[in-house]
C-alpha positions as CSV (number, residue, x, y, z in Angstrom):
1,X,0.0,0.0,0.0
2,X,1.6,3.4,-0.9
3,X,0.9,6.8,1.0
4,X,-2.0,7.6,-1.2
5,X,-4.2,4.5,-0.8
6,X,-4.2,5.4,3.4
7,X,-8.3,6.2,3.0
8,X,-8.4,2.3,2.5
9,X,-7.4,1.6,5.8
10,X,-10.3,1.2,7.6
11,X,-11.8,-0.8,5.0
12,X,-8.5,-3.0,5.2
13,X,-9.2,-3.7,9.4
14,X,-12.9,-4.4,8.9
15,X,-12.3,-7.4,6.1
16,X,-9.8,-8.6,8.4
17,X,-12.3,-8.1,11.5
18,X,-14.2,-10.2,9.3
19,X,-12.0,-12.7,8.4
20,X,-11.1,-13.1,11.8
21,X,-14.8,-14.0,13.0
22,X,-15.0,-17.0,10.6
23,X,-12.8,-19.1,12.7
24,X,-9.9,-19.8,10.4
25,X,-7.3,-18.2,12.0
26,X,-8.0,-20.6,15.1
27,X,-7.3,-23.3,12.9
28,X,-4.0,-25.1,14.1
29,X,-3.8,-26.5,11.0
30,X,-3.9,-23.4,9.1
31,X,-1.7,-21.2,11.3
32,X,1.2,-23.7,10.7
33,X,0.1,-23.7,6.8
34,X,0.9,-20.3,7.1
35,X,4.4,-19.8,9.1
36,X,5.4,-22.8,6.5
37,X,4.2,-20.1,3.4
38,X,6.0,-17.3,5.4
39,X,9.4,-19.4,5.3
40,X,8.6,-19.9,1.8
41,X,8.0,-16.8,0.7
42,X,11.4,-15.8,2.3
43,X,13.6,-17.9,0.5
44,X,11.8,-17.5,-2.7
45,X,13.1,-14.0,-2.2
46,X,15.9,-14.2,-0.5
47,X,17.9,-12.2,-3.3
48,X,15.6,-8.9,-2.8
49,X,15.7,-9.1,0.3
50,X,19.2,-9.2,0.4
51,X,19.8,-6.5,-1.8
52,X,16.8,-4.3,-0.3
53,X,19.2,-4.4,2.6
54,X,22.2,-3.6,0.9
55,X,20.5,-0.5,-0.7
56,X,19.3,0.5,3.0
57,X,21.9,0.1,5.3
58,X,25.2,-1.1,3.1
59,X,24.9,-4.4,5.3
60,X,27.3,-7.0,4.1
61,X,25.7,-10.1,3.1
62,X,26.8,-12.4,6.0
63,X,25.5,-9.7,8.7
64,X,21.8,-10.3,6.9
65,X,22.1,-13.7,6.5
66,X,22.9,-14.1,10.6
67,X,20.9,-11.1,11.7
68,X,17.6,-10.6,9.4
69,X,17.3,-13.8,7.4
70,X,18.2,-16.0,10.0
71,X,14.8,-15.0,11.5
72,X,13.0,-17.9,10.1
73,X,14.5,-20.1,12.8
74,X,11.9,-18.3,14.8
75,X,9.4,-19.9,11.9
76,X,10.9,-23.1,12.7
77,X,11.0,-23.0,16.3
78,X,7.1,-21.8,16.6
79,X,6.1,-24.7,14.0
80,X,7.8,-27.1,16.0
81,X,6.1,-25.9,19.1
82,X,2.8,-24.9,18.6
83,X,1.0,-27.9,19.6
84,X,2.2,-27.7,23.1
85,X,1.4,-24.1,23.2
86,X,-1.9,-23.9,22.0
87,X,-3.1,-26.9,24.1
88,X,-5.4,-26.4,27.3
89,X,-3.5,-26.0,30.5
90,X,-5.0,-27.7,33.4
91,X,-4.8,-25.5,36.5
92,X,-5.0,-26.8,39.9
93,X,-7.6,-26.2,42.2
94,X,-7.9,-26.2,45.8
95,X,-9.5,-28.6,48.2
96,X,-12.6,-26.5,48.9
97,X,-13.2,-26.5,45.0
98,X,-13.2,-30.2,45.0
99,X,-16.0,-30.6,42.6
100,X,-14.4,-28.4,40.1
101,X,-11.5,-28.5,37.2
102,X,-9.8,-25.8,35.7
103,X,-8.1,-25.4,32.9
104,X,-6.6,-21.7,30.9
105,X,-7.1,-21.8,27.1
106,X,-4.9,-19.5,24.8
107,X,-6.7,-17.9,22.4
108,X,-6.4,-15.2,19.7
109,X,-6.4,-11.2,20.4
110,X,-7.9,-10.3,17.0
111,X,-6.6,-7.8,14.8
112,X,-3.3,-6.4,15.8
113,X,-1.2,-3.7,14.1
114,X,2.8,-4.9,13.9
115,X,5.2,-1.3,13.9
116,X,9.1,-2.3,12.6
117,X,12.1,0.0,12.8
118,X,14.4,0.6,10.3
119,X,17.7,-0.4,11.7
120,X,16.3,-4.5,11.3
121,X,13.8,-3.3,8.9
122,X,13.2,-7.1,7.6
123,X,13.9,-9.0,11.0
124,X,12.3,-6.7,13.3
125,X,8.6,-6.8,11.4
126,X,8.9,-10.7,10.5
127,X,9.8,-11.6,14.1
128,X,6.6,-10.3,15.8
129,X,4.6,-11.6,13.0
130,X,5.6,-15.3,13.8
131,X,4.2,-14.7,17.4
132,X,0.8,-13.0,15.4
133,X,0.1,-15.8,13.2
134,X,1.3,-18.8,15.9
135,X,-1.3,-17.0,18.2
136,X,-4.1,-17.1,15.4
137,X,-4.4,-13.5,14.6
138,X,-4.7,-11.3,11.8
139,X,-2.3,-8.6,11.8
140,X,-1.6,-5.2,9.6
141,X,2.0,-4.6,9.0
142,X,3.7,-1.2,9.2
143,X,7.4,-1.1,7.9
144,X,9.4,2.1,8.5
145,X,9.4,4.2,5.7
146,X,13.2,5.2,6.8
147,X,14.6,1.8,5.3
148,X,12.7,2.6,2.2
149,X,13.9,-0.4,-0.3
150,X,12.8,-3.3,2.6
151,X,9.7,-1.8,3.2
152,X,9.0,-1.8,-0.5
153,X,10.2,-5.9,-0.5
154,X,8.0,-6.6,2.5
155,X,5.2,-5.4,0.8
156,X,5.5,-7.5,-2.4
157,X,6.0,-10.1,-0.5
158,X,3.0,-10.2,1.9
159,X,0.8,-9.1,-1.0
160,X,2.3,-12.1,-3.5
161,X,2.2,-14.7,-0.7
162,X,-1.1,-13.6,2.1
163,X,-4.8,-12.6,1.3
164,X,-4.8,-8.7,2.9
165,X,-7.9,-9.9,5.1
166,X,-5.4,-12.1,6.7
167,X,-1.7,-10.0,6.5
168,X,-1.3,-6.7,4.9
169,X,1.1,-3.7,4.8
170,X,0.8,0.1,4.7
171,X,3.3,1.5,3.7
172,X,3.8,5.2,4.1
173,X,5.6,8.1,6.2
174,X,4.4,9.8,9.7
175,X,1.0,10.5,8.2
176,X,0.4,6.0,7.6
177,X,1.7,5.5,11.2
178,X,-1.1,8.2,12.5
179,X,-4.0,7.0,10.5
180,X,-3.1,3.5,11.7
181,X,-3.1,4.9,15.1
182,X,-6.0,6.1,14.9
183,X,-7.7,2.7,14.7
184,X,-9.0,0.3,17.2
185,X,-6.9,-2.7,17.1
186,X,-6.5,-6.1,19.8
187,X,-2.8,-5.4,20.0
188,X,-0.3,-3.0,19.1
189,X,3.3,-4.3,18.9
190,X,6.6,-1.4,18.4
191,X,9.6,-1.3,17.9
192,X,11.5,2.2,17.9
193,X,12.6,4.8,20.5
194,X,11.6,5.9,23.7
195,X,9.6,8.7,22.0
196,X,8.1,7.4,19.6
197,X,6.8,4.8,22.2
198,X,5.5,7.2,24.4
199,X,3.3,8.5,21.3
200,X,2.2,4.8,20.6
201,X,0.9,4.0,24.2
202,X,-0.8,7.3,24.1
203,X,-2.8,6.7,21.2
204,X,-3.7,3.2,22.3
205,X,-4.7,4.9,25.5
206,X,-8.2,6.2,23.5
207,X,-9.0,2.3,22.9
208,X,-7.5,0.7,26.1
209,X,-5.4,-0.9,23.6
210,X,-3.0,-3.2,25.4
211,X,0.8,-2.4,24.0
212,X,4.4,-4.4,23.6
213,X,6.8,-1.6,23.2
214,X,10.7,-2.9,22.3
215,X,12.4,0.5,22.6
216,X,16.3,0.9,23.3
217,X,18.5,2.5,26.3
218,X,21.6,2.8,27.1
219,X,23.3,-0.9,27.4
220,X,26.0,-0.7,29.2
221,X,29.2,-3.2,29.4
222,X,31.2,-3.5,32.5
223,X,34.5,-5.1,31.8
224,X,36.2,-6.6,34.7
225,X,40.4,-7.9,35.4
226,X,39.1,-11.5,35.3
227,X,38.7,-12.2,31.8
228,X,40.3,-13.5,28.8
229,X,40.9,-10.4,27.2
230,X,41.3,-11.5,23.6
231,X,37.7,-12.8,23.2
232,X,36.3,-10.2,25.5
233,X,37.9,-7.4,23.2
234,X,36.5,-9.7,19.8
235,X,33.0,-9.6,21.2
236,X,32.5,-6.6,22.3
237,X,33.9,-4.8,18.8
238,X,31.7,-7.8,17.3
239,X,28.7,-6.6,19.2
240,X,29.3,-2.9,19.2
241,X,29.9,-2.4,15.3
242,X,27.8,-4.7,13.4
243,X,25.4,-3.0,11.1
244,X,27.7,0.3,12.2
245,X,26.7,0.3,16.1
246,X,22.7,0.8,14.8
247,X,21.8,-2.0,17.1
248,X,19.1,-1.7,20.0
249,X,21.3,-3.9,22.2
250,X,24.6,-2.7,21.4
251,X,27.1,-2.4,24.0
252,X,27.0,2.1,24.5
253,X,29.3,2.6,26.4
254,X,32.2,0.8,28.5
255,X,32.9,0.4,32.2
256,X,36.3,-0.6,32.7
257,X,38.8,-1.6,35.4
258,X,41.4,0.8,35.4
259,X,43.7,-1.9,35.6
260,X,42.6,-3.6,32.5
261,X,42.1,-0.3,30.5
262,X,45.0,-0.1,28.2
263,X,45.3,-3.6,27.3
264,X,41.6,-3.2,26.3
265,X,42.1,-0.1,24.2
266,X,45.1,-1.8,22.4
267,X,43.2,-4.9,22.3
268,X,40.3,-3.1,20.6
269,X,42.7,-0.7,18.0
270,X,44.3,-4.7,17.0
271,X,40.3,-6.3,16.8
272,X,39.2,-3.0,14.6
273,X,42.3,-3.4,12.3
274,X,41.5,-7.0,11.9
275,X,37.5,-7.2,11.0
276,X,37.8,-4.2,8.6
277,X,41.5,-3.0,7.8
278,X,43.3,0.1,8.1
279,X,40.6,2.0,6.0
280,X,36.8,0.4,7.2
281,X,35.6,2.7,4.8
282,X,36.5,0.5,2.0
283,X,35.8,-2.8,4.1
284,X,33.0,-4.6,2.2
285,X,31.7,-5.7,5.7
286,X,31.3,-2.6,7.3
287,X,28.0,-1.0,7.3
288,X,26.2,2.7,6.7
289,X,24.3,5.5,8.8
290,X,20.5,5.0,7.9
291,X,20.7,8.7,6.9
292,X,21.5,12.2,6.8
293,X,19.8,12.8,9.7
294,X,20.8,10.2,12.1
295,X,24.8,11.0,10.6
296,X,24.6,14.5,11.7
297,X,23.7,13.3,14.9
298,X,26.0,10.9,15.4
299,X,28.8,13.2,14.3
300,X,28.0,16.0,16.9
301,X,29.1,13.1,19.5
302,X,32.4,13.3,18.2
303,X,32.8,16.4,20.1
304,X,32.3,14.7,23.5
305,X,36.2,13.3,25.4
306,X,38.9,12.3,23.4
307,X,38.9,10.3,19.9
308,X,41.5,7.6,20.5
309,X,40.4,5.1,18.0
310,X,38.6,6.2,14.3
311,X,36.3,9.6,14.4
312,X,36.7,9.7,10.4
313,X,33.3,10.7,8.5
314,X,32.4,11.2,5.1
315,X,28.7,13.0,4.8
316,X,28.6,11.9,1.3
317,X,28.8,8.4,2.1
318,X,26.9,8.6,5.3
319,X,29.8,7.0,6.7
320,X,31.4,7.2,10.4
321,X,34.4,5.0,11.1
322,X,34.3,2.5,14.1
323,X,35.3,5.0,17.1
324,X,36.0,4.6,20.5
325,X,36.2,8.1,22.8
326,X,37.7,8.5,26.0
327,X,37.9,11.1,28.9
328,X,34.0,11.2,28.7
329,X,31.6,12.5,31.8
330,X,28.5,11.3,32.5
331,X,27.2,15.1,31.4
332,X,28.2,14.4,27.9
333,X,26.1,14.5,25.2
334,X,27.1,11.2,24.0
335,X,26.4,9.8,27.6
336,X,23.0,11.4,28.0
337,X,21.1,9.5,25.0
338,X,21.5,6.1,23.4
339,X,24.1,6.6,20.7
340,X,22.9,4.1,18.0
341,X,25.6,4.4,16.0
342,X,29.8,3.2,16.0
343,X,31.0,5.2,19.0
344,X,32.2,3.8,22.0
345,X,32.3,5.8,24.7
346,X,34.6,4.4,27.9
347,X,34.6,5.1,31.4
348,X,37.1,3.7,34.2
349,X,36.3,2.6,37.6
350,X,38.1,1.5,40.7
351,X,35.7,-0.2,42.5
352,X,32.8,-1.6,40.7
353,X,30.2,-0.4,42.9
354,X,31.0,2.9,41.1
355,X,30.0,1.2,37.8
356,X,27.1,-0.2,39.4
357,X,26.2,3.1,40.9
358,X,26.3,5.0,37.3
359,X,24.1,2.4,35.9
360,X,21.2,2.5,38.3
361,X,21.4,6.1,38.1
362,X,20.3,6.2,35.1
363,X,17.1,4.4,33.4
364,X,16.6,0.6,33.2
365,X,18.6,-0.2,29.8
366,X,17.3,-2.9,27.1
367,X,20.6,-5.0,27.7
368,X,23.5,-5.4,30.2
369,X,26.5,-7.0,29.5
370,X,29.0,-8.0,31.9
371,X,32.7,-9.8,31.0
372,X,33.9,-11.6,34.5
373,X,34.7,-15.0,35.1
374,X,34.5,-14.1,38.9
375,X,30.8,-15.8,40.0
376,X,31.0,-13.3,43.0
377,X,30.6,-10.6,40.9
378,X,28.6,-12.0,38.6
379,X,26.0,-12.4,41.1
380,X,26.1,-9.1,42.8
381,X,25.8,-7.4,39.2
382,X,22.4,-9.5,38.6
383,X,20.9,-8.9,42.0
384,X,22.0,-4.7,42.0
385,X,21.1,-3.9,38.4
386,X,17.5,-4.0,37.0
387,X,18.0,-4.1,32.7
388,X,15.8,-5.9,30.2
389,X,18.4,-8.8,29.6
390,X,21.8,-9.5,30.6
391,X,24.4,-11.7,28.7
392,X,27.9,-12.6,31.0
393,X,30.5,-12.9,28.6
394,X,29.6,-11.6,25.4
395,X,27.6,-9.4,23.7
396,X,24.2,-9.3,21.5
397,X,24.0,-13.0,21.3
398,X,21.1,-13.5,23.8
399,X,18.6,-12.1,21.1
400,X,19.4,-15.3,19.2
401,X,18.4,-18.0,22.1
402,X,14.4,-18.2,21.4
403,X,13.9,-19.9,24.8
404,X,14.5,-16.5,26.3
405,X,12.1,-14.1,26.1
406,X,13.5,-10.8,24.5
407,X,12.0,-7.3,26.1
408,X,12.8,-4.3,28.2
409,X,11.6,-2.7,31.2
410,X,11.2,0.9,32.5
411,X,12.1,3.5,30.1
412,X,13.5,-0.1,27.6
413,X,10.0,-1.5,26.8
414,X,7.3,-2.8,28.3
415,X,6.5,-6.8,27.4
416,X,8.3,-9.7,25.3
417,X,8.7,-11.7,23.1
418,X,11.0,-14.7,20.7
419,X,9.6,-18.2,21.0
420,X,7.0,-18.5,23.3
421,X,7.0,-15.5,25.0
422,X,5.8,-14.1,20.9
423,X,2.7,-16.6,21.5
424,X,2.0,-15.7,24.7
425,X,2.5,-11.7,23.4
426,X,-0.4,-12.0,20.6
427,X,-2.3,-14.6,23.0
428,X,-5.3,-14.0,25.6
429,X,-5.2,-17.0,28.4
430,X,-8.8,-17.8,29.2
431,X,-9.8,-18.9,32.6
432,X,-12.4,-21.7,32.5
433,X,-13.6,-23.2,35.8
434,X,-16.2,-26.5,35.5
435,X,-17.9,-27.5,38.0
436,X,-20.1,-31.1,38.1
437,X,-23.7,-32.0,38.8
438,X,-22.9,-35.1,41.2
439,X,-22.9,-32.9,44.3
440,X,-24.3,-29.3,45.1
441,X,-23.6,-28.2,48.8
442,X,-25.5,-25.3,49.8
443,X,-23.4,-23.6,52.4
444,X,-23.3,-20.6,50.2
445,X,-26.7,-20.3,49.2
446,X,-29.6,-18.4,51.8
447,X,-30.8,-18.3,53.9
448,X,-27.3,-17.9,55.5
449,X,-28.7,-18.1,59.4
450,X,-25.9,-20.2,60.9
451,X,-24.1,-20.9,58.4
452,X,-21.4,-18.4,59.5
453,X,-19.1,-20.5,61.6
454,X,-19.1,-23.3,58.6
455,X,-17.5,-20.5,56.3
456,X,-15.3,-18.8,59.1
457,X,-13.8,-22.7,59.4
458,X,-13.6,-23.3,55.4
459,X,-11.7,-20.0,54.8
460,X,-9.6,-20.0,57.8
């Protein structure tokens, strides 16, 4: 759909409102027909999606293939699974309900409206969708308009592949994402910024809309002595600079042990030079700034501390070399919002309740990443930190384990999903309590005249 078809929205939700009330999409039959034509319908264009990226973000082949194509291992996972999800759970009961059985049924939400970013423009909107058709609903897709050439892709392919009263995409700019707004859906599902979440929950506020919002933060990385400093220094540069640092659960910035510092700045200058050369600017697997915008942004950063490692930028290319700054305050503009881009910004510490102190004074980040083989300390940063996720040990990896559910919290998001947890996103669990004819006591019913002492005794 392109900006000027937006009048048909409406009529888009009602044929799905409609499709939704014959049944089909209850189907367990038919929901797995349709991840299975999904996964289909993604290798059958695996090419345009491929270079749909490329156009986009400059992302090297191998990044899409492990971090946007890969995401039909969700497909997979879901089809494998959905048996055992969408079965009855029996519930106990207590012995006072003797006579009764319990049991919670999943069951569809409806119609629900699917928001992507543009940083994953192809992962982040296929992802969610797995969780809306494994739950059984109907869902409208919006792409962001920023990655331009995925959006475009997405949409052929839902439109060659789905009937629009089951899956269809608007397309469009801020005036699509208002008019879908402006609709009553089941569920709304983002993924963006802080901001732009805030808007979301307010307009699902007119419809008591219930939201999953995967925003972003502030991840931070605490590096202690007790490492191995070589694959600590690979993973974090791994982490930090795919798809140039435009990752929600990048490391932002460093903690480090003073006494570790310089081997870890050395160690990172040696990593940088080894994934993408002397000049990253011609490495074929380094990525671009999404645009202008987001580049001049990035480059007013480069003002903050010192520029030890990188700092070049060409405007022309939208390109910003891997950086890492040091000598940065906690008053810096690069320390006061989520970077989103390939500058590392690191900060020393003595004592790592002063790292610990820095990160819960500031809100609950998406991620938290921690590089210790001391257990101690392990544990003490789990139980003093609050963040949506942590990983010990590495970096961005924990999105890929579809066992764990994948949100924020606070200011990060509010919800999850990835396996399960996506099912359990685009699912309502419906109590149902039975009870049986063999046996109706009648200590609740009236006349209640000494009956008192009989309840008192039950509920004690």
């Amino acid at each position: 759909m392109i900006t000027t078809e937006l009048s048909k929205i409406g009529e888009i939700i009602q044929n799905q409102r409609e499709f939704f009330e014959t049944g089909k999409t209850k189907d367990i039959t038919f929901r797995i027909e349709q991840l299975k034509n999904l996964k289909q319908s993604i290798i059958e264009h695996e090419q345009a999606i491929v270079e749909a990226l490329k156009a986009d973000l400059h992302k090297p082949e191998l990044e899409i293939y492990i971090t946007e194509i890969g995401v039909t291992k969700e497909i997979d996972y879901a089809i494998k699974h959905i048996n055992a999800w969408t079965k009855p759970k029996k519930a106990a009961v207590s012995f006072d309900f003797f006579s009764y059985s319990a049991k919670i049924y999943p069951e569809p939400l409806g119609v629900v409206l699917i928001i992507g970013p543009w940083n994953y423009p192809f992962q982040l909107i296929i992802s969610p969708l797995v969780g809306a058709i494994a739950a059984g609903n109907c869902a409208i897709i919006k792409p962001s308009e920023i990655a331009s050439h995925t959006s475009a892709v997405i949409a052929k392919i839902i439109a060659k592949h789905f009937d629009p009263a089951y899956i269809a995409v608007v397309e469009g700019d801020v005036e699509a994402s208002q008019k879908l707004l402006a609709e009553k859906f089941d569920h709304i599902f983002f993924t963006g910024g802080t901001a732009i979440g805030k808007i979301i929950m307010a307009a699902a506020a007119k419809y008591l809309t219930p939201v999953t919002l995967e925003l972003g933060g502030k991840s931070p990385c605490i590096v202690d002595t007790d490492i191995n400093l070589e694959h600590t220094v690979r993973r974090i540069t791994w982490g930090k600079f795919i798809n140039a640092g435009q990752t929600c659960i990048a490391p932002d910035y460093l903690l480090v042990n003073k006494k570790i510092k310089k081997d870890l700045i050395d160690g990172l200058k040696k990593c940088l030079k080894e994934f993408y050369g002397d000049n990253p600017v011609s490495s074929p697997d380094y990525a671009r700034i999404i645009s202008q915008k987001h580049f001049d942004r990035l480059v007013n950063f480069l003002k903050d501390g010192e520029v030890i490692i990188g700092g070049e930028n060409q405007s022309s290319e939208r390109y910003i070399a891997p950086t890492v700054i040091d000598n940065v305050s906690s008053e810096d503009s690069v320390m006061q919002e989520e970077i989103f881009g390939p500058i590392l910004p690191i900060i020393e510490y003595t004592d790592v309740a002063e790292a610990i102190a820095l990160i819960n004074s500031r809100p609950k980040p998406l991620a938290l990443y921690l590089f210790s083989q001391n257990k101690n300390l392990q544990k003490r940063v789990l139980q003093e930190t609050s963040s949506g996720g942590v990983c010990i040990n590495d970096t961005v990896m924990q999105v890929g384990v579809s066992s764990l559910p994948f949100g924020g919290v606070g200011d990060s998001g509010i919800g999850n999903y990835h396996g399960k947890a996506s099912f359990d996103t685009f699912s309502h669990n419906k109590s149902v309590l039975q009870n049986s004819f063999w046996l109706d006591l009648k200590w609740r019913y009236a006349p209640y005249d000494g009956k008192l002492p009989l309840i008192k005794k039950l509920l004690g």
